[in-house]
C-alpha positions in Angstrom: -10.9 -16.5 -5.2 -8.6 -19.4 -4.9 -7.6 -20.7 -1.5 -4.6 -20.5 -0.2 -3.6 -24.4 1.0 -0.6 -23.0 2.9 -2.5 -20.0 4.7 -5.5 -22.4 5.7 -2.7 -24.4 7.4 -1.7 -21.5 9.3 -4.7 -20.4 10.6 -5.2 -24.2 11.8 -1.7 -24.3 13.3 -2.6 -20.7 15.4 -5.4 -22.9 17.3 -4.1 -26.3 17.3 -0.7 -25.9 17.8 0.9 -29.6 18.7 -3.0 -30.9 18.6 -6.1 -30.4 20.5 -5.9 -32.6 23.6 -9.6 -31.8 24.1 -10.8 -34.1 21.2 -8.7 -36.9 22.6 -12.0 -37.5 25.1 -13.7 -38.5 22.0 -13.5 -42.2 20.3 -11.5 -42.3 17.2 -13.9 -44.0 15.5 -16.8 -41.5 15.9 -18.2 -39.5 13.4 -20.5 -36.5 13.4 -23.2 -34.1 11.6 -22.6 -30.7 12.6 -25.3 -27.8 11.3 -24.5 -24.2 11.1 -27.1 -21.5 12.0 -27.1 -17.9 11.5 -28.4 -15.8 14.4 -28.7 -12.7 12.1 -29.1 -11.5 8.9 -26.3 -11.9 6.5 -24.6 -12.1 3.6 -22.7 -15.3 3.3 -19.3 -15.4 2.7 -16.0 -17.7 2.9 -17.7 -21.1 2.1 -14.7 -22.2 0.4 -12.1 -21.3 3.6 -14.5 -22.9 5.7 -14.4 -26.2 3.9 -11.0 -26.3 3.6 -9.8 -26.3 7.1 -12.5 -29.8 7.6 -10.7 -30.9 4.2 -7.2 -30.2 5.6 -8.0 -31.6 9.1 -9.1 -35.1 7.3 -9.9 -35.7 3.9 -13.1 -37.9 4.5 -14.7 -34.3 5.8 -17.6 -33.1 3.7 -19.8 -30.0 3.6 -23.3 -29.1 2.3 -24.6 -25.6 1.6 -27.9 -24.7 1.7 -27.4 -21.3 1.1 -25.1 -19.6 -2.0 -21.2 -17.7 -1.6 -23.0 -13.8 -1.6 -26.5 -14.8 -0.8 -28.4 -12.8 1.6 -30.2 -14.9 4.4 -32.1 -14.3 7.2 -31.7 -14.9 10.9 -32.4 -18.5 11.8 -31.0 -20.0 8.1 -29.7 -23.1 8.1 -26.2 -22.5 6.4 -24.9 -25.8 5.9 -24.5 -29.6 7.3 -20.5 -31.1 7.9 -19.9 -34.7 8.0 -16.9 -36.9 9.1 -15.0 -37.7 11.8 -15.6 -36.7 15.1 -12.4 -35.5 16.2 -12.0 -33.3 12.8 -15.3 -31.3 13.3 -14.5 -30.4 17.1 -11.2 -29.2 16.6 -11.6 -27.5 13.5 -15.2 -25.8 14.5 -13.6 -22.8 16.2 -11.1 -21.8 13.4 -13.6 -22.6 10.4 -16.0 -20.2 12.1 -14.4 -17.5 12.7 -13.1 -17.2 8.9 -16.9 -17.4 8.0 -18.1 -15.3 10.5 -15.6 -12.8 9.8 -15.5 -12.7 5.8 -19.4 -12.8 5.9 -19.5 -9.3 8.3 -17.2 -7.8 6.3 -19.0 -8.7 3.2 -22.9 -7.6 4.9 -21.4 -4.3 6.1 -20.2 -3.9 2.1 -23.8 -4.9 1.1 -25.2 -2.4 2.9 -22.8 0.4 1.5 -23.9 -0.6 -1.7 -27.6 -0.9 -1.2 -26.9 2.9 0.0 -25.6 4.1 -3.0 -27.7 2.4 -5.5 -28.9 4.4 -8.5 -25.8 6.8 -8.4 -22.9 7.1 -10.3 -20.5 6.4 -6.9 -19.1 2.8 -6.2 -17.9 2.6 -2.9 -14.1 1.4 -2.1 -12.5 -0.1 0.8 -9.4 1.0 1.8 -6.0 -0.8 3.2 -6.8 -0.9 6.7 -7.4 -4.2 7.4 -6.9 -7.1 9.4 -3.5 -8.6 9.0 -2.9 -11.3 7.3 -6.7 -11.3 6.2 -6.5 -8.4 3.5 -6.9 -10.5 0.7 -9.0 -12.4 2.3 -11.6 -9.2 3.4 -11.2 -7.5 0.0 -12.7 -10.1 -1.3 -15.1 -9.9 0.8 -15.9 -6.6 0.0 -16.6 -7.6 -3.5 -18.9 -10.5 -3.0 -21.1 -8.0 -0.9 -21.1 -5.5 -3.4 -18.4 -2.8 -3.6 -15.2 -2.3 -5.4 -11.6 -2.4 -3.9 -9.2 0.2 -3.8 -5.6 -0.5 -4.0 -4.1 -3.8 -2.4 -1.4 -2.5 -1.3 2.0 -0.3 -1.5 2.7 -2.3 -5.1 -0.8 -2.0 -7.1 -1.8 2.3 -6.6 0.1 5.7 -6.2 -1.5 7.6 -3.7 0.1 10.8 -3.1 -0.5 12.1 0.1 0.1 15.1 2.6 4.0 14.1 3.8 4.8 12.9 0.1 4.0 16.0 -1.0 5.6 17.8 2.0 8.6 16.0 1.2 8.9 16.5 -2.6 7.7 20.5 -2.2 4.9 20.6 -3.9 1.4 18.9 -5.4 2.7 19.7 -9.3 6.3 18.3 -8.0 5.0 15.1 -6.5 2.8 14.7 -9.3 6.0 15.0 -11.6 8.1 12.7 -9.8 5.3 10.4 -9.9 4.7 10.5 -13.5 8.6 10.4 -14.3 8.5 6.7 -12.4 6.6 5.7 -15.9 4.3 2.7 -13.9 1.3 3.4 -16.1 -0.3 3.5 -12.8 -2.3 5.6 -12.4 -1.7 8.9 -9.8 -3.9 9.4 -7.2 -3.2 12.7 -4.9 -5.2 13.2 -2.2 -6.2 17.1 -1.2 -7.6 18.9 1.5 -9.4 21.9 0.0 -10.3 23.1 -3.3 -7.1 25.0 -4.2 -5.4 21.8 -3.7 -7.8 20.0 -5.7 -7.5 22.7 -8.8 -3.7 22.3 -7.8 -3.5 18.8 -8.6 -5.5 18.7 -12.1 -3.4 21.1 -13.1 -0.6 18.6 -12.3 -2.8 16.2 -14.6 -3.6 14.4 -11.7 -5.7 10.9 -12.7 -8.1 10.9 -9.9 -8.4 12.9 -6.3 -9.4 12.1 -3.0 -11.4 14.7 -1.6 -10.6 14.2 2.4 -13.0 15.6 4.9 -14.7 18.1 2.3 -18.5 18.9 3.5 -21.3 18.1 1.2 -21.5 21.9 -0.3 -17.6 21.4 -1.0 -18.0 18.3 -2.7 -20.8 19.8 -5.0 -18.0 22.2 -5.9 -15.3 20.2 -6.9 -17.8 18.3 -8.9 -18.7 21.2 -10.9 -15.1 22.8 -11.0 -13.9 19.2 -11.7 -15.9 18.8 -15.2 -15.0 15.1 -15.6 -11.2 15.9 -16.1 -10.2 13.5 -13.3 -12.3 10.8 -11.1 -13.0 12.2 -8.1 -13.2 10.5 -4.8 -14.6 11.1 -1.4 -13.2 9.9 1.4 -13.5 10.4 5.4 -16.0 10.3 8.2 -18.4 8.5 6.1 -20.6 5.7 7.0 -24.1 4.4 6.3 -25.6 7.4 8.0 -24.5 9.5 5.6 -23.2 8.3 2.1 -26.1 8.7 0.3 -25.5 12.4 0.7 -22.0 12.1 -0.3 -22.9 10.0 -3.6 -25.5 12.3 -4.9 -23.1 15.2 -5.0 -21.6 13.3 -8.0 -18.6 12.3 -6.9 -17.6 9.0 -8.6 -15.7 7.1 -5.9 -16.3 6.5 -2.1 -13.8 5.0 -0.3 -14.7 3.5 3.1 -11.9 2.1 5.5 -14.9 1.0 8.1 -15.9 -2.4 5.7 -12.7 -3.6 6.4 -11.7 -2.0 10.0 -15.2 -1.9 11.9 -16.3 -4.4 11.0 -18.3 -6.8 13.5 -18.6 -10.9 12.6 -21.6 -12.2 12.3 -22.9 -14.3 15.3 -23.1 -18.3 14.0 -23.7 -21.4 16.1 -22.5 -24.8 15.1 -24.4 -27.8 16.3 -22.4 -31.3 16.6 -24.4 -34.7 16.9 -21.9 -37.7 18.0 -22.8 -41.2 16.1 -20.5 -44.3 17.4 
């Protein structure tokens, strides 16, 4: 994924606002070797955000990876080495980790969601809850660790869901109305039990989100289903549990805790001085 120069100078301006005084301590002549060490396992992820706020800082800024974008490590890796002026490392340290600390949790919590799943049909989703201003930063995420993403945003998906269908009357009206918008998106209704669900294939639904249906109700819809529309499972699933979920055959899970539980992964950056 291709960074973003301007957003990279925004998260830099939300730290150093009219410039870190702190770093003024330090000679402008000095440079420095920093190492970054995971404390935990991981997936790593966000190498190239990380760079680029040294790079933007100052130019003569360089970084070394010792470990691949997606590559599970263990606790105690060396991640990489940075180089280059003194005064760049220090005040960019605390903004460059926390993208790479928080891309690289979202993207092990995805890894593990996958790992659950694998050797069933099911590819888990994330959903829109996110951080914000970091959702196309965290989807991505989400991919490099494994899993697939659900709709960006507003612009990309219809999902049809309780109050649109309160408001237009009906499943088979919403439906309608959505279909008469001629998109070519596809239509997406989300349903709460299994008359709902025979409801909105009827309608000619494209795929349906299952909310809160128990294990023995998903079985159901799968068989009542017959492959006419994708069918996707959604709510109070986590890592406890979604191997159930997947083996009832439904072929989509979507998971808003990737994005929205999500807990960064604990780094530590080392900085040697040289005059």
């Amino acid at each position: 994924m291709k960074v973003d120069p301007f957003q990279v100078r925004r998260f830099l301006e939300e730290d150093l606002g009219e410039g870190d005084v702190t770093a003024q301590i330090i000679p402008a002549t000095y440079s420095a070797t920093a190492m970054v060490i995971t404390r935990e396992t991981m997936v790593v992820c966000g190498q190239d955000w990380f760079a680029a706020i040294f790079q933007l800082l100052d130019s003569r800024c360089q970084v070394a990876w010792e470990a691949d974008e997606g590559q599970k490590v263990p606790e105690g890796a060396l991640l990489c080495r940075v180089t280059g002026p003194a005064r760049a490392l220090l005040s960019g340290e605390r903004t460059a980790l926390n993208l790479l600390q928080t891309l690289s949790g979202t993207a092990t919590l995805a890894r593990l969601f996958a790992d659950e799943v694998a050797g069933t049909q099911a590819v888990v989703l994330d959903t829109r809850k996110t951080i914000p201003g970091l959702r196309q930063l965290q989807k991505y995420a989400v991919r490099v660790g494994g899993c697939q993403n659900h709709r960006f945003g507003l612009y990309d998906g219809i999902l049809i869901k309780e109050n649109h269908i309160l408001a237009a009357g009906s499943i088979d009206e919403a439906i309608a109305r959505a279909r008469a918008l001629n998109t070519g998106l596809p239509i997406e209704v989300e349903v709460e039990n299994l008359e709902e669900m025979d409801q909105a294939l009827a309608a000619g639904a494209d795929i349906i989100l299952l909310d809160n249906f128990s294990l023995p109700e998903l079985v159901q819809a799968v068989r009542r289903n017959a492959g006419r529309a994708l069918l996707e499972a959604s709510g109070d699933i986590g890592l406890e549990n979604i191997r159930e979920v997947a083996e009832t055959g439904v072929d989509r899970i979507s998971v808003g805790a990737m994005t929205k539980h999500l807990r960064a992964v604990d780094l530590s950056m080392r900085i040697e001085l040289m005059g």
